[in-house]
Every structure is written in C-alpha cells, then in structure tokens.
N, C-alpha and C positions, 0 to 999 in steps of 0.2 A: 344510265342503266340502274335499275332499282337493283335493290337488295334480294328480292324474290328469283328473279331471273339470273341474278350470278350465282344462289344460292341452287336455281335447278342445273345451272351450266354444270359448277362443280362435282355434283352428285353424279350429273352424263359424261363427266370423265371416267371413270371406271362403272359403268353400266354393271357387270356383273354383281362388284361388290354390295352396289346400290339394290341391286334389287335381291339377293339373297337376306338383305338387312328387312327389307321392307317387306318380303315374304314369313320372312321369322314372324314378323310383328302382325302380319294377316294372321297367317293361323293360329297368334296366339287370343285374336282377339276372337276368333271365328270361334278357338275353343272355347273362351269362358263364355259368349253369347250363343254358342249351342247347350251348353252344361245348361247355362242360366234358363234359358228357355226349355230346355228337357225338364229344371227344376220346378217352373213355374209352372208346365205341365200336372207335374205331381203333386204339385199344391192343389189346385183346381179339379183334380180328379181324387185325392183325399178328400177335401171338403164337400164333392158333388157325391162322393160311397156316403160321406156320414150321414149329411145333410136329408139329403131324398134317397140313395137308393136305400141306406140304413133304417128310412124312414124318422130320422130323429129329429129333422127341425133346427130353424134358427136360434131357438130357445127352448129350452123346458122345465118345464114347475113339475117340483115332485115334494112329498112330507116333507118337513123336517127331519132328518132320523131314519128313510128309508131306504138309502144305499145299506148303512149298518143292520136295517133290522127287519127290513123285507123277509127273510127265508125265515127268522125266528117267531115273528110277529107281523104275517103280512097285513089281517086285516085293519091292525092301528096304525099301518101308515100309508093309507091308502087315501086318493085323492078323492073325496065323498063324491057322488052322484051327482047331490041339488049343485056345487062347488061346480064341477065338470061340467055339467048341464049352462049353467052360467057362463063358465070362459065360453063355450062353441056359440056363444052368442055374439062375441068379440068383433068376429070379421064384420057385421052387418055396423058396428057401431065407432068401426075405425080402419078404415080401409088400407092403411099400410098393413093390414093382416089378412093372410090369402086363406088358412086356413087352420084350424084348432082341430090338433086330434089326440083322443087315449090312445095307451097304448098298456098292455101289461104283458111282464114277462113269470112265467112260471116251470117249474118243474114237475115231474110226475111220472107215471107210468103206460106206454105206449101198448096193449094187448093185440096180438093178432092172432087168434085161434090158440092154437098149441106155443105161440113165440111171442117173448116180451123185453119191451127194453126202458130202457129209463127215455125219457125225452127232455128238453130244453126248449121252448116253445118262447116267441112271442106274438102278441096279439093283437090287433088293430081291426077296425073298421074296413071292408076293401074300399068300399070307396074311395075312404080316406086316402087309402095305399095307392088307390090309381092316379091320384091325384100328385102324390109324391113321385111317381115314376113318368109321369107327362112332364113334370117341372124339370127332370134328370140330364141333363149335357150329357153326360156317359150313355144312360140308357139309351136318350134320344138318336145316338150316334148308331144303335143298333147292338147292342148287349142286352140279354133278356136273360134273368134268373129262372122262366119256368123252360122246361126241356120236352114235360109234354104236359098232357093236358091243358086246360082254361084256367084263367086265373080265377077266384076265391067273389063271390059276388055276396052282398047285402042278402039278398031273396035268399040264399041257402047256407044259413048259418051254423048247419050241421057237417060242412066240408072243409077241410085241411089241405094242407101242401107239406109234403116231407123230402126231405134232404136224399140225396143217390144212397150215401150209407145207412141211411134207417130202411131205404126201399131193398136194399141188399141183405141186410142184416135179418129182417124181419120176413124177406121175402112178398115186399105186396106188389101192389100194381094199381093201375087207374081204378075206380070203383071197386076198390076193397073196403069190406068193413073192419072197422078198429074202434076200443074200447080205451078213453084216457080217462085215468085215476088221474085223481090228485088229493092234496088235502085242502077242505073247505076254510074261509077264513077262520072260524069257530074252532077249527083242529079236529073237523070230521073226513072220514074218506069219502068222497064224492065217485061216480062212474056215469059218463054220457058218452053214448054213443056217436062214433062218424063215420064218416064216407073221405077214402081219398080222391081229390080232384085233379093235383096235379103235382109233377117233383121238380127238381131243382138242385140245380148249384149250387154247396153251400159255400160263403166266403169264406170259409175258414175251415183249414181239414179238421185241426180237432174238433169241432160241433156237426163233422160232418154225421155219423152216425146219430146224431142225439137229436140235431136241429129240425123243430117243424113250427107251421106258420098257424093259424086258424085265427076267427072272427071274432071280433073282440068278445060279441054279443057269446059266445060259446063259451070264453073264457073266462065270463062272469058267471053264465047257467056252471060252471065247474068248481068256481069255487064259491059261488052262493053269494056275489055282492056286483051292486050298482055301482059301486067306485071303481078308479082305476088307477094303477100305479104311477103313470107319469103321464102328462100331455107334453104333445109336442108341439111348438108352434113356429107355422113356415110363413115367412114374410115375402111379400111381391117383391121389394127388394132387399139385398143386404146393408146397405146405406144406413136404414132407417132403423136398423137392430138397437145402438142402444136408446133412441128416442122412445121405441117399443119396452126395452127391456124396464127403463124405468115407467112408462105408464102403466105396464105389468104387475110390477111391485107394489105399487099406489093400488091399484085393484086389490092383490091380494090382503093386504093391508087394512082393508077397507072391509074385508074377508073372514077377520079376524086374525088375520097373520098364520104361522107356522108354517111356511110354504120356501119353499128354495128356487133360486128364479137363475139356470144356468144358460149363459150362452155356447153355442157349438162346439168354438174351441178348447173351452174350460171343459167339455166333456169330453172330447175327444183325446185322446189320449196316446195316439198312434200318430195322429197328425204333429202333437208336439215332437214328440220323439224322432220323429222323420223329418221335419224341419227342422231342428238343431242338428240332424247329420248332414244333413244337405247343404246347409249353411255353413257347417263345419268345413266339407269337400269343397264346396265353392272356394272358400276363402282359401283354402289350398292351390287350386287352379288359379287362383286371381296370382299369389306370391309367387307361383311357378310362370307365371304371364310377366312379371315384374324384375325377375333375374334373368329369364331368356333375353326378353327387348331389352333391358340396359345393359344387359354384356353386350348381345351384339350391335347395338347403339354403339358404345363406348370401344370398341372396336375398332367399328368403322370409321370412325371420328380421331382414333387414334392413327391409325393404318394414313388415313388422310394428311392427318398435320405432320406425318415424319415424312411421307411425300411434298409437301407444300411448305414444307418453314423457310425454303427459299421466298419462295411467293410470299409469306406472310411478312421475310424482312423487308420486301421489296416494298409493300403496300405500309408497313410502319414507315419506311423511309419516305414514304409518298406524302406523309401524315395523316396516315389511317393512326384513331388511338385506338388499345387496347381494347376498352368497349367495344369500338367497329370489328373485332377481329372477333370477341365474344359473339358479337348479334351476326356477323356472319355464321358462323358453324348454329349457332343457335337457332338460325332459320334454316340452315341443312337437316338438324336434328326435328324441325317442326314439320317439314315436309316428308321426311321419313314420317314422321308418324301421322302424317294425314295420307299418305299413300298407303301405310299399313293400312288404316280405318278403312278407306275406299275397299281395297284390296279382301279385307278380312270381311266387311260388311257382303260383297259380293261370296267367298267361300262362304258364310252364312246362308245366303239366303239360296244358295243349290244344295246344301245339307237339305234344307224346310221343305224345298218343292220336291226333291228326291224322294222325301220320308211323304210329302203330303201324294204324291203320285202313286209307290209304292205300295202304301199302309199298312205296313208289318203287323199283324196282331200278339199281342201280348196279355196276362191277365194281369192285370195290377190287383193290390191291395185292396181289401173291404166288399171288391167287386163278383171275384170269384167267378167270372167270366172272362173269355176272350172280347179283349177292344181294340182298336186301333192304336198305334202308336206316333204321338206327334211329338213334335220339333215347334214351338211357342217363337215370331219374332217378338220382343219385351221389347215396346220403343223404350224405355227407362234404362234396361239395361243398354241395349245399342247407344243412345245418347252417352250415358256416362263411361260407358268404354272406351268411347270415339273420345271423349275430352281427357279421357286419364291417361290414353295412351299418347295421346300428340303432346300433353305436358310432361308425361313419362321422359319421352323421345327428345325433349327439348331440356331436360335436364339432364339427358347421359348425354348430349352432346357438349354441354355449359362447361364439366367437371373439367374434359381433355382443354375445351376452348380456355379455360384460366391456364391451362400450364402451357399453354401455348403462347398466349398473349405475353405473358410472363418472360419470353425470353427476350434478351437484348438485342438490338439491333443487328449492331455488326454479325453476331455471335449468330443471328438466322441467317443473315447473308453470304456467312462463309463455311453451311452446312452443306456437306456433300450429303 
C-alpha cells in the first residue's frame, strides 16, 4: 500500500471533517481567483477607457512644458503642423504603428441664443476617433457614448457633440445652432460658428455640463493654428510599445528635440491609483485565504492525531520513523489542498458562466456607460493558487505532524 492511498483512507475516516476542511479551502481559493479575475477585469477595461475610448493612445508626444503652460501660453507649446504632418506619416513607414492622431483640448465659451456656458472641449479628427472606437473591447462589447444623433464625420467640420448637461443646461437639441469663443493662440477672441450633431454620455459627472467634442479641423479654424496640442499614437499591438516608444524618441530627436514621448500608463492616472487599491485588497483576501486554510488545516490535522496517537505508537513500534509519520499527515495535508484546488477551481468557474450567462450591466470608470459585467478566468492566477494552496496545506499539516512524531513510544501507546 503506498502512501497516497493510506493517506486518502485516513481522511475517509471522518468524511465530514474532511470535507468541511477542504470546502474551507475551495472557497477560499474561488474567492481570491474571483476577486483576482474581477481585478484583471478592471485593469483591461481601465486601459481599454484610456487607450481608445478616451482616444489617448499607446503613447503620446506633447511640447516640452505643455501640461504647465497650455492654458497660459498655448500657442508656444503647441505641436507645429509641418512636425504633426511628419509623424501621420509614421504608420506607412513602420507598421507596428496603426495609427497617428492630433488631438487638442481647449476651453471657451458655448453661446446658444439668449444662454451661455463656459465649455471644456476636446478635439480630434473623426476619422481618427472611428478608428479608436473600432480598436475598443468595451465599445466593441456594445457601449456607445452617442445617445442620439450621428457621430462627427471629416466632410462636416462645422458639427460638435455635447454632453446631456450642456444639452440641459443650455437647452439645445439635435441641429441647433451655437456660437464657441475662444481665445486665439495670439490672445485674440475668436467666434465660429456650429451645428449640434449629436450628445452623449459624459464619463465623468463633473465635465458633465461643460464637456463637448468637435473636429479637430474646427478647433484649429478657432484658435487660428495648424498645430496641435498632443498626438496620440495607437499601436497594432501592445508588445511592441517600447520598441515604438524608443524609435519615437530617435525621430523626435532628429526633430530637433523638445518633445515629451509618454506611454499610457505614465498618463494615466486613475489606472495607477486603482491598481495600487486593488492590489492592496488583493493582498488582503490572499492573507485572509492564508489564516482560514491553516487554521482549519491545523485543526484537522490536530483533531486527527489526538484520535490516532494510538495508531501512530502502533506504527512507530512497527518501525515507521518519525519522518514516515511526518510524510504521512504531510500527504493528508497535500491532498486536502489538491481537493480544495479541484473543488474551489470548479466554484470558480460557475461564478464565470453565471456572470457570463446573466451579464449584469454596470458603468465602470472613464467609460460613462452601461457594460457588461465579467468575471476573468486568469490561468496565472488559477495556477499559482492551486500551487500556494496544496503547499499552504502541506505546511499546516507538517507543524501538528512534528508534535506528533515527537511523542514516545510507549507514552502513544498508552494514550486513551
């Protein structure tokens, strides 16, 4: 008889005990590899808001100096025209680049008849934009920012998209005309006229009133220049970011320099912030996964050897050593935790199907719409849970197995 087979016999002595042990240890593992996977979720749906539907890109080159000094000085640090013209040439001359796009953000004043409001505006190309919302996982999943009319095309560069609280505030509607000021790079007032085309969602309540979209080409007729505040640049894959990010630099470089070459996450800023919580709470659930299963390990390992120190003197008198008595309980405690794994990996994966069946909508972050809500199986995570808990499991059983091993002969065989 091997080792394996006396070690499931003994566990099938007390059936109850055994499997309340080994249910502990399923849902603790089912909890951290649902968490983990709702985590990785929210990673994936943070970097799919910034990346495309935020329109920001794998990377972005902006002035030197232009986070600081945009509102004070936008037109000196503005990405020049012939400069801008140049990158959108990019993708044609290195194909891990899908595509090169301006974007500017400005401020100014929204007119509608007798009512006016300040606005917060940014600016793109639609194309460009269609192209960022085709690339989108989220979008793609069926989340759409406009609520009604058509989205914003090249051919009509005189049409905008405004936020539910500007459309409220201001009271417009589909084909209203509106009048946006602004001041020109030069520090002149500028006014052009538009047409609304369509509204939306905005992701964030505070910009709800304030936020609106229009064409790049508009937001340069407004402030009177061929540059543009920042490009964005979206790569076919993520892989290849910093292979790109430095052939970038070398371009600009070449440029004459003065240029800032950021990747997504250094911009993002919401993504860090959420990922050091997340990982914070992870690691809380993990230590809460690590006291449940070793106590009730340590327990049941316990609860066994005050039942069995007869048996254990019997099998020392046999001449089993101490070791033998150790790697017994220590392959009780490894099957405990391969039967948690089994166990917890199956409550895992009817969390997944329930949520993928069900599809709860929620709006997440950056997105400002209703999405689905999923449940991630992470083989990375499942792997390394399955191995942390069966070795977990095999060290809360080791701890009792030495004070077991440890007693004398006679002194087990004359335990009542």
């Amino acid at each position: 008889m091997n080792w394996f087979v006396f070690a499931a016999r003994n566990l099938l002595r007390n059936r109850r005990r055994s499997a309340v042990t080994i249910l502990a240890a399923a849902f603790g593992f089912a909890a951290v590899n649902v968490f983990g996977g709702f985590t990785a979720y929210m990673f994936d749906n943070l970097r799919d808001g910034f990346i495309y539907a935020g329109g920001n890109g794998h990377l972005q080159v902006y002035r030197t100096g232009y986070k600081e000094n945009a509102t004070t000085d936008p037109g000196g640090y503005l990405v020049p025209g012939d400069v801008y013209d140049r990158l959108t040439h990019l993708p044609e001359k290195d194909d891990r680049i899908l595509l090169v796009a301006g974007t500017m953000e400005l401020t100014g004043q929204l007119d509608a008849g007798d009512r006016a409001n300040i606005f917060v505006a940014k600016a793109f190309q639609p194309s460009h934009r269609d192209v960022f919302f085709k690339e989108s996982k989220t979008l793609g999943r069926g989340a759409s920012f406009l609520d009604t009319g058509d989205s914003l095309s090249d051919e009509n560069p005189n049409e905008i998209g405004i936020a539910h609280g500007v459309e409220r505030i201001l009271g417009l509607g589909l084909e209203s005309d509106v009048a946006l000021m602004a001041r020109t790079v030069d520090g002149q007032i500028n006014v052009v006229d538009a047409v609304v085309r369509n509204t939306f969602a905005s992701p964030s309540s505070e910009l709800d009133e304030k936020l609106i979209v229009l064409p790049l080409k508009l937001a340069q007729d407004l402030v009177q220049t061929e540059g543009v505040g920042r490009i964005a640049i979206l790569l076919k894959h993520r892989h290849d970011l910093p292979a790109v990010e430095q052939a970038l630099r070398e371009f600009l470089e070449a440029e004459g320099g003065g240029y800032e070459v950021k990747r997504w996450d250094e911009e993002s800023e919401l993504y860090q912030l959420t990922k050091k919580m997340f990982n914070m709470i992870f690691g809380i659930v993990f230590f809460i996964l690590i006291v449940i299963v070793s106590m009730s390990v340590m327990n049941t390992m316990a609860m066994a050897i005050i039942e069995r120190t007869t048996e254990i003197g019997t099998l020392r008198a046999l001449g089993l050593r101490r070791a033998g008595v150790i790697q017994l309980f220590a392959m009780e405690g490894t099957l405990i935790g391969i039967g948690g794994a089994m166990a917890g990996l199956l409550l895992s994966v009817i969390v997944w199907a329930t949520i993928k069946v069900q599809a709860p909508m929620w709006t997440p972050p950056t997105i400002g719409r209703k999405v689905p809500l999923e449940i991630q199986l992470v083989p990375e995570y499942l792997l390394m849970t399955s191995v942390f808990l069966i070795v977990l499991t095999l060290a809360a059983a080791i701890l009792p197995a030495r004070k077991a091993s440890s007693q004398g002969i006679v002194e087990a065989l004359g335990h009542v």
